[in-house]
PDB file of N, CA, C, O and CB in Angstrom:
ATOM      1  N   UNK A   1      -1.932  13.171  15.428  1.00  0.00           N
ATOM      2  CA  UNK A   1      -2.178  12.021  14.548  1.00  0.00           C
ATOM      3  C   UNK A   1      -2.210  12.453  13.093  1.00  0.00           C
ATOM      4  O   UNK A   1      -1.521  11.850  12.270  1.00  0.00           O
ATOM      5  CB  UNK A   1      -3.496  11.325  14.918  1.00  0.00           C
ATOM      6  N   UNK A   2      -2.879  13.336  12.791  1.00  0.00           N
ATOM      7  CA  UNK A   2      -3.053  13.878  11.166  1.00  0.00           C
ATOM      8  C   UNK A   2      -2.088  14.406  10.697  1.00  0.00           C
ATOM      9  O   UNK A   2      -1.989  14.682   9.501  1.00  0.00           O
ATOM     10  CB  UNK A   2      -4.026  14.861  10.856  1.00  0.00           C
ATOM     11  N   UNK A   3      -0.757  14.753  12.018  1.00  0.00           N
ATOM     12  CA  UNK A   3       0.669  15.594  11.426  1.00  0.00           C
ATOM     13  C   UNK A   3       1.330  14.737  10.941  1.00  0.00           C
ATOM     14  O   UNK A   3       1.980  15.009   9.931  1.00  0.00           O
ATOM     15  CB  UNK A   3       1.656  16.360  12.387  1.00  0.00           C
ATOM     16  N   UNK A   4       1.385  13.147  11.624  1.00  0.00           N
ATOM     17  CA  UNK A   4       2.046  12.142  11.637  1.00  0.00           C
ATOM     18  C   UNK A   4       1.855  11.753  10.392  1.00  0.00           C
ATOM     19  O   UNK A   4       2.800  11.751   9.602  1.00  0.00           O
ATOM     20  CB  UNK A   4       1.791  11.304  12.579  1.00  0.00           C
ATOM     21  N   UNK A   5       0.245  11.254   9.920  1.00  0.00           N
ATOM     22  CA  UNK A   5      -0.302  10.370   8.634  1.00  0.00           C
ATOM     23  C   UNK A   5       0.089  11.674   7.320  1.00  0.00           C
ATOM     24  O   UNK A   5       0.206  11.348   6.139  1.00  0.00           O
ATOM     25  CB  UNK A   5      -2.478   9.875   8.829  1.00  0.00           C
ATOM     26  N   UNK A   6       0.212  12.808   7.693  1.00  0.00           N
ATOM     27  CA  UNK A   6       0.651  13.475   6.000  1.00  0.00           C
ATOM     28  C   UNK A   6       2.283  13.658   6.033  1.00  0.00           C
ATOM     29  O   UNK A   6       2.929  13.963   5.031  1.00  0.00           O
ATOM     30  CB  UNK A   6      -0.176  15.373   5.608  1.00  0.00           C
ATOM     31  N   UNK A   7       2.865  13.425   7.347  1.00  0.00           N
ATOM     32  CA  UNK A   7       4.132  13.317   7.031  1.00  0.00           C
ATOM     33  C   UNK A   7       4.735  11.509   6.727  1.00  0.00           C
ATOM     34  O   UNK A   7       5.841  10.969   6.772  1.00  0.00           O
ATOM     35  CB  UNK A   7       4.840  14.119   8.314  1.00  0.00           C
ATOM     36  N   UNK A   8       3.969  11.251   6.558  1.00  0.00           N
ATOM     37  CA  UNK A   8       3.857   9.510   5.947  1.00  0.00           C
ATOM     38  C   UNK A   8       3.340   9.335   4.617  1.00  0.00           C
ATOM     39  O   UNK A   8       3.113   8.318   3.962  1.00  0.00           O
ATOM     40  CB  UNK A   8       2.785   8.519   6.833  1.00  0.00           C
ATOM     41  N   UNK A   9       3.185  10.758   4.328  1.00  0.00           N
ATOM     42  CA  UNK A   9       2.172  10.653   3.335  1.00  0.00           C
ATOM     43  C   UNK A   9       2.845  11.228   2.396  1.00  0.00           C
ATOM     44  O   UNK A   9       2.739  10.760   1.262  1.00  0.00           O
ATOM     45  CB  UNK A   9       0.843  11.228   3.578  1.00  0.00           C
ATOM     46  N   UNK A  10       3.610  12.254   2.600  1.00  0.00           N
ATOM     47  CA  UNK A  10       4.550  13.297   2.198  1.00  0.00           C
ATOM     48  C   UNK A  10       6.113  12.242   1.708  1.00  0.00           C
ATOM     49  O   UNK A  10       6.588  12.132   0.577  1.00  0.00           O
ATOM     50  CB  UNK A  10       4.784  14.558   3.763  1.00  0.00           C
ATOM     51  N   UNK A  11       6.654  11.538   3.124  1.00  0.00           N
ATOM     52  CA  UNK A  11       7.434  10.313   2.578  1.00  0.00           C
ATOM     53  C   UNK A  11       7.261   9.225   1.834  1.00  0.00           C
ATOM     54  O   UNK A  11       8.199   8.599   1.340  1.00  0.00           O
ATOM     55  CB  UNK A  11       7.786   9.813   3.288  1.00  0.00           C
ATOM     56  N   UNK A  12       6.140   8.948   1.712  1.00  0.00           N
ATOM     57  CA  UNK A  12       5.915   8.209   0.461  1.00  0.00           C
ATOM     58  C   UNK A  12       5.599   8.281  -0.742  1.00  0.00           C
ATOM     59  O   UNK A  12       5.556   7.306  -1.493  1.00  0.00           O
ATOM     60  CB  UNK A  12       5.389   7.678   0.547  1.00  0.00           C
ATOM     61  N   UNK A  13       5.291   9.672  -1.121  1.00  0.00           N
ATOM     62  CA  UNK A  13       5.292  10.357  -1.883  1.00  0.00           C
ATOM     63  C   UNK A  13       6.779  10.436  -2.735  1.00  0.00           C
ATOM     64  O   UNK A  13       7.117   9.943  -3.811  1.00  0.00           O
ATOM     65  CB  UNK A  13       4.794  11.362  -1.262  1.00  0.00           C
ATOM     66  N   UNK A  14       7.506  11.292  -1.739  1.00  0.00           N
ATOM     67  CA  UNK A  14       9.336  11.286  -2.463  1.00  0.00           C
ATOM     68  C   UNK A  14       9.865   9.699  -2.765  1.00  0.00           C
ATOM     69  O   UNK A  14      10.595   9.442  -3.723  1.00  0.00           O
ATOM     70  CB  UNK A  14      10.758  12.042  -1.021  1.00  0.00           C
ATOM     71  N   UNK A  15       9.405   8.715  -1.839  1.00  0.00           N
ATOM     72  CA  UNK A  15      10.062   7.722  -1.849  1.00  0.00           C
ATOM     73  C   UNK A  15       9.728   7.331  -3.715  1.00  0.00           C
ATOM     74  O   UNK A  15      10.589   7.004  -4.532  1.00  0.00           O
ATOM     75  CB  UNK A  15       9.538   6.653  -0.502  1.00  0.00           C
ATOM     76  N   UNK A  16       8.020   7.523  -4.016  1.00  0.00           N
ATOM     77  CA  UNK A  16       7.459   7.233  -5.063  1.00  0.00           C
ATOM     78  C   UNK A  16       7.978   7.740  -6.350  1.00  0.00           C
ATOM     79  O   UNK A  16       7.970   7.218  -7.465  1.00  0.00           O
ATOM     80  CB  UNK A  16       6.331   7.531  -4.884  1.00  0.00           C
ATOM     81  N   UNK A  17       8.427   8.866  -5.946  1.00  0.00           N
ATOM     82  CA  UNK A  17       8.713  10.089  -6.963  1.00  0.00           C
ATOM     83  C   UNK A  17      10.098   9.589  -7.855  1.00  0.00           C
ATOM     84  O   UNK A  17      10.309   9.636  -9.067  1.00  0.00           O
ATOM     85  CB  UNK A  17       9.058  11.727  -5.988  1.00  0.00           C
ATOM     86  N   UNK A  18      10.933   9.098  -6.741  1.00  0.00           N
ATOM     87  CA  UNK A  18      12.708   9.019  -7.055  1.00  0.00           C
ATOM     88  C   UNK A  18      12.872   8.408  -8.104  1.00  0.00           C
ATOM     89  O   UNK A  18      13.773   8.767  -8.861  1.00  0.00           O
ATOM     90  CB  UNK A  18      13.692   8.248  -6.042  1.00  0.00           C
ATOM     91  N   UNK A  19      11.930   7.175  -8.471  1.00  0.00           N
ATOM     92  CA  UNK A  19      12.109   5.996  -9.844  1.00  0.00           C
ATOM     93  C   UNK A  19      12.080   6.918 -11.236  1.00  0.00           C
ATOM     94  O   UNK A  19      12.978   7.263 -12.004  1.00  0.00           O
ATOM     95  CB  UNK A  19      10.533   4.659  -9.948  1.00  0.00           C
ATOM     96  N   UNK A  20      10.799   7.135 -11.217  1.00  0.00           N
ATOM     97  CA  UNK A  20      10.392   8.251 -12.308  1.00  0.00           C
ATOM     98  C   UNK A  20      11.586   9.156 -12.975  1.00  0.00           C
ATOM     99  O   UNK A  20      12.005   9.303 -14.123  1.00  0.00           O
ATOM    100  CB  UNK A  20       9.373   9.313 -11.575  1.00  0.00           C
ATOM    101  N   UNK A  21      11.996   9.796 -11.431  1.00  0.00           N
ATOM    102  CA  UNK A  21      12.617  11.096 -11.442  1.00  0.00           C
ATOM    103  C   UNK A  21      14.247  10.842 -11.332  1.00  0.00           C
ATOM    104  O   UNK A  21      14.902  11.825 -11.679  1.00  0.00           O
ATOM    105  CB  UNK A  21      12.008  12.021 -10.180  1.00  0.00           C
ATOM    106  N   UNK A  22      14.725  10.126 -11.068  1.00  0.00           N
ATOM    107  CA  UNK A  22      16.058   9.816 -11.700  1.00  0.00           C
ATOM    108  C   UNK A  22      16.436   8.400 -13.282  1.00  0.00           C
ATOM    109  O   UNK A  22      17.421   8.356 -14.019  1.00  0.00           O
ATOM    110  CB  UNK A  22      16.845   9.316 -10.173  1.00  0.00           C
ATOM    111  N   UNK A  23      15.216   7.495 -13.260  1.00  0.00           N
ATOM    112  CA  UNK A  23      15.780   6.906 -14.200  1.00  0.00           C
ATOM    113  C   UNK A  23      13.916   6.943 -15.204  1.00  0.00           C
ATOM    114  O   UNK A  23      13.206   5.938 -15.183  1.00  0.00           O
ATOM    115  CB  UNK A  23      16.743   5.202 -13.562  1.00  0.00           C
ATOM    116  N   UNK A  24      13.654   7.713 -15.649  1.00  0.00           N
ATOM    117  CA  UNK A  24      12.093   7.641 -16.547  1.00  0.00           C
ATOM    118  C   UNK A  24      11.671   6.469 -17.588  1.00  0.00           C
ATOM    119  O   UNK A  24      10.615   5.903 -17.870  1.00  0.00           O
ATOM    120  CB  UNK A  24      12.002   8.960 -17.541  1.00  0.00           C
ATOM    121  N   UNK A  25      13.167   6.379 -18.064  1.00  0.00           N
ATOM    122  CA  UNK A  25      12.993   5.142 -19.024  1.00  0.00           C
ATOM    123  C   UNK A  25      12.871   3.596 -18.263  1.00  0.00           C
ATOM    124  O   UNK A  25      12.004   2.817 -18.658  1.00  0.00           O
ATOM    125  CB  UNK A  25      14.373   5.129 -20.050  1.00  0.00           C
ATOM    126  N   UNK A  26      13.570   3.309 -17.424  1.00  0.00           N
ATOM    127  CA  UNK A  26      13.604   2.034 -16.585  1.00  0.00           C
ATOM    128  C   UNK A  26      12.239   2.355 -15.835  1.00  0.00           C
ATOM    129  O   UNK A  26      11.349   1.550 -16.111  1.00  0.00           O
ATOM    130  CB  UNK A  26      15.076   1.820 -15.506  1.00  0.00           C
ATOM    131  N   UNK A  27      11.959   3.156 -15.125  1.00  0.00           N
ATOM    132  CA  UNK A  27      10.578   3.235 -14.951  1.00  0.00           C
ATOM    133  C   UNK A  27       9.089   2.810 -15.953  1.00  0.00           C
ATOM    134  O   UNK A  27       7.954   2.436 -15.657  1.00  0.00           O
ATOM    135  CB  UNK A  27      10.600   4.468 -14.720  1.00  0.00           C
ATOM    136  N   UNK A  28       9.703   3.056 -17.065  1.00  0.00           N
ATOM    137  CA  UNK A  28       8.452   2.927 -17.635  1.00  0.00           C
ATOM    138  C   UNK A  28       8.566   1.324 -18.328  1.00  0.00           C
ATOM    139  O   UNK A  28       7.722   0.535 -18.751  1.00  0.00           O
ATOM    140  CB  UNK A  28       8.158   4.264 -18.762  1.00  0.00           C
ATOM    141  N   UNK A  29       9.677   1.300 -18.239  1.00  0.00           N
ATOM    142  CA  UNK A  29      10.159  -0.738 -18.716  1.00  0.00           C
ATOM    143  C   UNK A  29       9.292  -1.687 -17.592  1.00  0.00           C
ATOM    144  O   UNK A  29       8.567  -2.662 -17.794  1.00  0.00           O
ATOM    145  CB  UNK A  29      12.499  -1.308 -18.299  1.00  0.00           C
ATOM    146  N   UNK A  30       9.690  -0.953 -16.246  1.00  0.00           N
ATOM    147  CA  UNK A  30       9.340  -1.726 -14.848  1.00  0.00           C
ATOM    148  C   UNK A  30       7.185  -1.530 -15.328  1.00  0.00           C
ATOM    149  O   UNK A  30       6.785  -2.653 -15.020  1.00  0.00           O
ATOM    150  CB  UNK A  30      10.250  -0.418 -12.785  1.00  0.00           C
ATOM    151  N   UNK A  31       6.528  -1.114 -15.596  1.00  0.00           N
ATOM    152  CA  UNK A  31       5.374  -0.546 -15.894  1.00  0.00           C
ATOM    153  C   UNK A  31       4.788  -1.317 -16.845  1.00  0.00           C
ATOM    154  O   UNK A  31       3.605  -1.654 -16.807  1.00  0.00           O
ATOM    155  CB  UNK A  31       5.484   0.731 -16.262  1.00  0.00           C
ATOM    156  N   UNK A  32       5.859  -1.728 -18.030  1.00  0.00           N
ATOM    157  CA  UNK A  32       5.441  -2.167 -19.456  1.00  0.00           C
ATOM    158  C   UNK A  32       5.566  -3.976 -19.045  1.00  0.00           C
ATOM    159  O   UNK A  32       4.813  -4.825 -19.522  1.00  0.00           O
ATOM    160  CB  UNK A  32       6.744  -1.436 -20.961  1.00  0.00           C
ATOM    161  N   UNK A  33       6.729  -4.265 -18.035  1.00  0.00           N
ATOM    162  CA  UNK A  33       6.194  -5.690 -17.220  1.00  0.00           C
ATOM    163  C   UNK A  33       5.341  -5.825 -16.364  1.00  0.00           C
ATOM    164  O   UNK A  33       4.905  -6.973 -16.273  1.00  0.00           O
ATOM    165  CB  UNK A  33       6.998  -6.287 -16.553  1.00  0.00           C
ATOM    166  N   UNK A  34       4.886  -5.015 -15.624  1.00  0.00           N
ATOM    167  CA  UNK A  34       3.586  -5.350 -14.984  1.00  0.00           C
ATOM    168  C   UNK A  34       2.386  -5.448 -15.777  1.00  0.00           C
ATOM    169  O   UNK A  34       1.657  -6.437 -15.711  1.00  0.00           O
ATOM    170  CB  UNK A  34       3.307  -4.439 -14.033  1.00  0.00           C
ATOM    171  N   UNK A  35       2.208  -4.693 -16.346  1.00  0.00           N
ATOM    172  CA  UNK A  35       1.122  -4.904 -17.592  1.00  0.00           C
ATOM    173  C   UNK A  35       1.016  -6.363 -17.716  1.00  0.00           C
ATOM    174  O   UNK A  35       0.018  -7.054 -17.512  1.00  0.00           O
ATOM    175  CB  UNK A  35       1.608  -4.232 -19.143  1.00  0.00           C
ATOM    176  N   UNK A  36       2.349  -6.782 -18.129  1.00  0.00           N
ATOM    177  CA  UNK A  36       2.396  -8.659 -18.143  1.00  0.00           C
ATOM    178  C   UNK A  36       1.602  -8.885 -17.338  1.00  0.00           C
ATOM    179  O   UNK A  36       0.533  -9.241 -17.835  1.00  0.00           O
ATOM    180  CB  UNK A  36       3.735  -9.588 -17.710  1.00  0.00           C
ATOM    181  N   UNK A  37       1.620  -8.833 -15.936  1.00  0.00           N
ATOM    182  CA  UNK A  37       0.981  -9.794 -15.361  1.00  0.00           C
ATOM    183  C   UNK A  37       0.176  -9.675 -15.131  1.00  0.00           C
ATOM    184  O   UNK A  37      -0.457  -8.634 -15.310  1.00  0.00           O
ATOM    185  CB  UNK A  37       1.222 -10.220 -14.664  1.00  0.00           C
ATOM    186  N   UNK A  38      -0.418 -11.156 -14.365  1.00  0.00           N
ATOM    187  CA  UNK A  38      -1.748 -11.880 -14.207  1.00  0.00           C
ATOM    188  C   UNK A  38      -2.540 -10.967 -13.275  1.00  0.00           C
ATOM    189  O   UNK A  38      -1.862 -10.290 -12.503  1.00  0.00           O
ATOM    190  CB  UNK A  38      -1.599 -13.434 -13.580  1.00  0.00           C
ATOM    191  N   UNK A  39      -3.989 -10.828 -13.219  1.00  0.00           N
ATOM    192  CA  UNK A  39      -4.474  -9.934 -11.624  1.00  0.00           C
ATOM    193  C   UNK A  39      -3.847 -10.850 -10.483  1.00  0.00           C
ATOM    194  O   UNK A  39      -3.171 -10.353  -9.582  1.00  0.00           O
ATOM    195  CB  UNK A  39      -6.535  -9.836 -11.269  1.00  0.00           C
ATOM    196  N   UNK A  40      -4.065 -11.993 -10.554  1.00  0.00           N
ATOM    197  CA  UNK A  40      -3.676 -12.601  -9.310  1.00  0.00           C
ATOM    198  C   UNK A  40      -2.268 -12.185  -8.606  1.00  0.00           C
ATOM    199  O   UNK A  40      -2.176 -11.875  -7.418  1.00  0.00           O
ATOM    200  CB  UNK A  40      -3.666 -14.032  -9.577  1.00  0.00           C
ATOM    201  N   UNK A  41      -0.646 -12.251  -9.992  1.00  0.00           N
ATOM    202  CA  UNK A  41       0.070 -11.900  -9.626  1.00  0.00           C
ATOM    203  C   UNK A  41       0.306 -10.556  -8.999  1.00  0.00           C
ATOM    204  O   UNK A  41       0.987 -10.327  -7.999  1.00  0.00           O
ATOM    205  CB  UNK A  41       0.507 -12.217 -10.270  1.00  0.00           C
ATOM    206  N   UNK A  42      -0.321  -9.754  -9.697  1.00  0.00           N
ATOM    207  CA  UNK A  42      -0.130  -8.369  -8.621  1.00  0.00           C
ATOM    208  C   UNK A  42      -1.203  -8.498  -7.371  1.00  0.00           C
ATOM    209  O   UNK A  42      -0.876  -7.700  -6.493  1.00  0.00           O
ATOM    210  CB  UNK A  42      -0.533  -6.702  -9.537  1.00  0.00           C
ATOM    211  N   UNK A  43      -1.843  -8.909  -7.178  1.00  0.00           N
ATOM    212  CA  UNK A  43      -2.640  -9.554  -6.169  1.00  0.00           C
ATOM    213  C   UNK A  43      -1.971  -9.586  -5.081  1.00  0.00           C
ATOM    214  O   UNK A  43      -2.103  -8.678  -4.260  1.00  0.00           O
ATOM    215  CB  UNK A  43      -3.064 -10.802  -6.450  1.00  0.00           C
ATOM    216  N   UNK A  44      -1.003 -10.792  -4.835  1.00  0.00           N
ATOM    217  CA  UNK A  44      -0.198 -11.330  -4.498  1.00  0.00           C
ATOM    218  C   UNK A  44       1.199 -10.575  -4.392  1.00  0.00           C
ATOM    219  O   UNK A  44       2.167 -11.101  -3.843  1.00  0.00           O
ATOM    220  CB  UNK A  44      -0.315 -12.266  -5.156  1.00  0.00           C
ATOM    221  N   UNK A  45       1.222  -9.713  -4.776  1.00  0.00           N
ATOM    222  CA  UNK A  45       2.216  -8.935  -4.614  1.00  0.00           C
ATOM    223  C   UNK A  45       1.786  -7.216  -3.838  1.00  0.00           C
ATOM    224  O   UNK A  45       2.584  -6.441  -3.311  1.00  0.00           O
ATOM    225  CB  UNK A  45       2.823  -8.933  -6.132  1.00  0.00           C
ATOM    226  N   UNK A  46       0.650  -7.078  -3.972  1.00  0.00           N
ATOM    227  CA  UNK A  46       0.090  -6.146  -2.813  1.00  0.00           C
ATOM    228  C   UNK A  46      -0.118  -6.675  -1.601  1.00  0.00           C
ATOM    229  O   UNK A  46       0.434  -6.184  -0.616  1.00  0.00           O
ATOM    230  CB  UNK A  46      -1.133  -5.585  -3.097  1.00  0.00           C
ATOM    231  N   UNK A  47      -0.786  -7.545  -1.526  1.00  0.00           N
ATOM    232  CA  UNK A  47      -0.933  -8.604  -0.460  1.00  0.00           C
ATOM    233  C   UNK A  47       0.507  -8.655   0.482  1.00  0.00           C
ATOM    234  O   UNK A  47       0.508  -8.142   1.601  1.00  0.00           O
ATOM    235  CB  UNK A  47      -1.246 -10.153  -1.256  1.00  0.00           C
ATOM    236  N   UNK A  48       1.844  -9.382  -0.129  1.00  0.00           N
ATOM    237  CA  UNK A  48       2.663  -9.019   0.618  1.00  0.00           C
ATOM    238  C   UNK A  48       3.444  -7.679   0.844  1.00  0.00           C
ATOM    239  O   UNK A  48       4.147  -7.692   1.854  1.00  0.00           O
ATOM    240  CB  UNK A  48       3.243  -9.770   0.445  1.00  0.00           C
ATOM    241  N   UNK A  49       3.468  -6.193  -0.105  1.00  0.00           N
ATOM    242  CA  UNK A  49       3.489  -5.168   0.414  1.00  0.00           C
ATOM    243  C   UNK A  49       2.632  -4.653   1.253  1.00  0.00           C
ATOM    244  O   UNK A  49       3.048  -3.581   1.692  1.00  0.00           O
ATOM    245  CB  UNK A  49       3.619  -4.593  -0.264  1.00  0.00           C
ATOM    246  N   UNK A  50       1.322  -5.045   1.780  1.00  0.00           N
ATOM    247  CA  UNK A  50       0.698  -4.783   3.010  1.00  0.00           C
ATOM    248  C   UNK A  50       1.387  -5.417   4.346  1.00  0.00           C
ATOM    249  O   UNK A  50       1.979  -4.914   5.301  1.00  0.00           O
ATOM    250  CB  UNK A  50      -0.687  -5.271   2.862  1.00  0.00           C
ATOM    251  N   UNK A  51       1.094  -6.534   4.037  1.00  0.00           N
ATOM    252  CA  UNK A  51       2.381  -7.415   5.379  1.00  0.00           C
ATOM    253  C   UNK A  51       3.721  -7.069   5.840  1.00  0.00           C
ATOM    254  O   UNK A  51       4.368  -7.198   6.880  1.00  0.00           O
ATOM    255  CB  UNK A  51       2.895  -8.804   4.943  1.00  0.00           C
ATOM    256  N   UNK A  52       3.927  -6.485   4.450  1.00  0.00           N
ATOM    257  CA  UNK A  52       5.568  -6.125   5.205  1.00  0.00           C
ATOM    258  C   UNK A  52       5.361  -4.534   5.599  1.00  0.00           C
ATOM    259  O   UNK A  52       5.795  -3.991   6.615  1.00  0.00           O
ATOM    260  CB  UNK A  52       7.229  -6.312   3.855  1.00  0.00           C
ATOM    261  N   UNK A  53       4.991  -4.240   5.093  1.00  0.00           N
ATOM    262  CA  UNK A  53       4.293  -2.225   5.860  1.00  0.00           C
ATOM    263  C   UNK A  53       3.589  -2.783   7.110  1.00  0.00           C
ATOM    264  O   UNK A  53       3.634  -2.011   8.068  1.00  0.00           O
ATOM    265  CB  UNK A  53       2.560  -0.973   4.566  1.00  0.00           C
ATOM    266  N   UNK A  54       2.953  -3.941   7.319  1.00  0.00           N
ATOM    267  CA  UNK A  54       2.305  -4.005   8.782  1.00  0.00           C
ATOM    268  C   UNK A  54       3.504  -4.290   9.447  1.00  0.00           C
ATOM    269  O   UNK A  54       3.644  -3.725  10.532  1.00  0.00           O
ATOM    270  CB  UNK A  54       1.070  -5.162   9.101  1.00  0.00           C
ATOM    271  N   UNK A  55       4.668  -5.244   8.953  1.00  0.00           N
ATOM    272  CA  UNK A  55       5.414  -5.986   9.895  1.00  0.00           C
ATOM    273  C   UNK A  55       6.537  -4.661  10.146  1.00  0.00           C
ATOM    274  O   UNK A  55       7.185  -4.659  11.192  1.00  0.00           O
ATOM    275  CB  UNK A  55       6.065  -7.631   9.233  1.00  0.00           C
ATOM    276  N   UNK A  56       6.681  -3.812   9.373  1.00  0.00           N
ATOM    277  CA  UNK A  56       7.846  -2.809   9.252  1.00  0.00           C
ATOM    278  C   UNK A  56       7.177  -1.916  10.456  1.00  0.00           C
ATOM    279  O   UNK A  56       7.932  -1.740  11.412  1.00  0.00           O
ATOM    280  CB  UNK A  56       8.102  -1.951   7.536  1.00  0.00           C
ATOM    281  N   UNK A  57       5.704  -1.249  10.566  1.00  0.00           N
ATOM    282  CA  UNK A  57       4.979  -0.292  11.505  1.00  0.00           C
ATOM    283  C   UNK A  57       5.103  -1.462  12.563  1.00  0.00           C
ATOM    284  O   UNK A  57       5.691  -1.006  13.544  1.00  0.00           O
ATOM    285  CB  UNK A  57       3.269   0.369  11.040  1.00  0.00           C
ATOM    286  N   UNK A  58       4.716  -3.050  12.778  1.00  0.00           N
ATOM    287  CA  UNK A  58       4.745  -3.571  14.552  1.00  0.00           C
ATOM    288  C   UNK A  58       6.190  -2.956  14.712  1.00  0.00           C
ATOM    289  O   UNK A  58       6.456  -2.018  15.464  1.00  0.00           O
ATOM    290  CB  UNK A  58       4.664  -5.689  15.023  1.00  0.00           C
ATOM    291  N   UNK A  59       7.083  -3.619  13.898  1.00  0.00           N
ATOM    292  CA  UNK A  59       8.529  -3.324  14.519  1.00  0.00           C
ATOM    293  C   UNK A  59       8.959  -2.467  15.433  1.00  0.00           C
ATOM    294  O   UNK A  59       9.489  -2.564  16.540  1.00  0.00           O
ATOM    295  CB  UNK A  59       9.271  -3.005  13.729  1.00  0.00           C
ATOM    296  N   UNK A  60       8.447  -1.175  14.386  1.00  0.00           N
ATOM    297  CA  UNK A  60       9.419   0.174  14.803  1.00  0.00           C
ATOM    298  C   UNK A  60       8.112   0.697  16.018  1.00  0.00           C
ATOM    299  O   UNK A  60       8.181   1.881  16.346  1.00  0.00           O
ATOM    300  CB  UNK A  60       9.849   1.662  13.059  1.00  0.00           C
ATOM    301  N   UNK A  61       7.250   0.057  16.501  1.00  0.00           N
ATOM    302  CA  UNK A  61       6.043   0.752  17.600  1.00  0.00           C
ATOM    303  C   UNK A  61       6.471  -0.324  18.762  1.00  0.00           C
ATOM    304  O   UNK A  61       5.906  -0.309  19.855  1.00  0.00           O
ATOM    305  CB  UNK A  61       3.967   0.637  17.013  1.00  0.00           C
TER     306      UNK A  61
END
């Protein structure tokens, strides 16, 4: 179980890394619009990146 959750941990990591690390400037544009928004809107937008990471893990189990 703990090999599994740091190699999930490890892939989301690179997945995280790639924005930064191939385009730095569009990264930090994507950063300087969230700032824009509302708490609610990012709210609402974690909210459904939890759902779809739950619905992506029922899938593939």
């Amino acid at each position: 179980m703990s090999e599994t959750l740091l190699l999930a941990l490890g892939l989301m990591l690179i997945l995280e890394g790639l924005m930064p690390m191939v385009s730095p400037l569009r990264w930090r544009r994507l950063f300087e619009q969230l700032l824009q928004l509302q708490d609610g809107q990012i709210r609402f937008f974690g909210l459904f990146m939890v759902f779809a990471g739950l619905l992506l893990l029922w899938s593939v189990s």
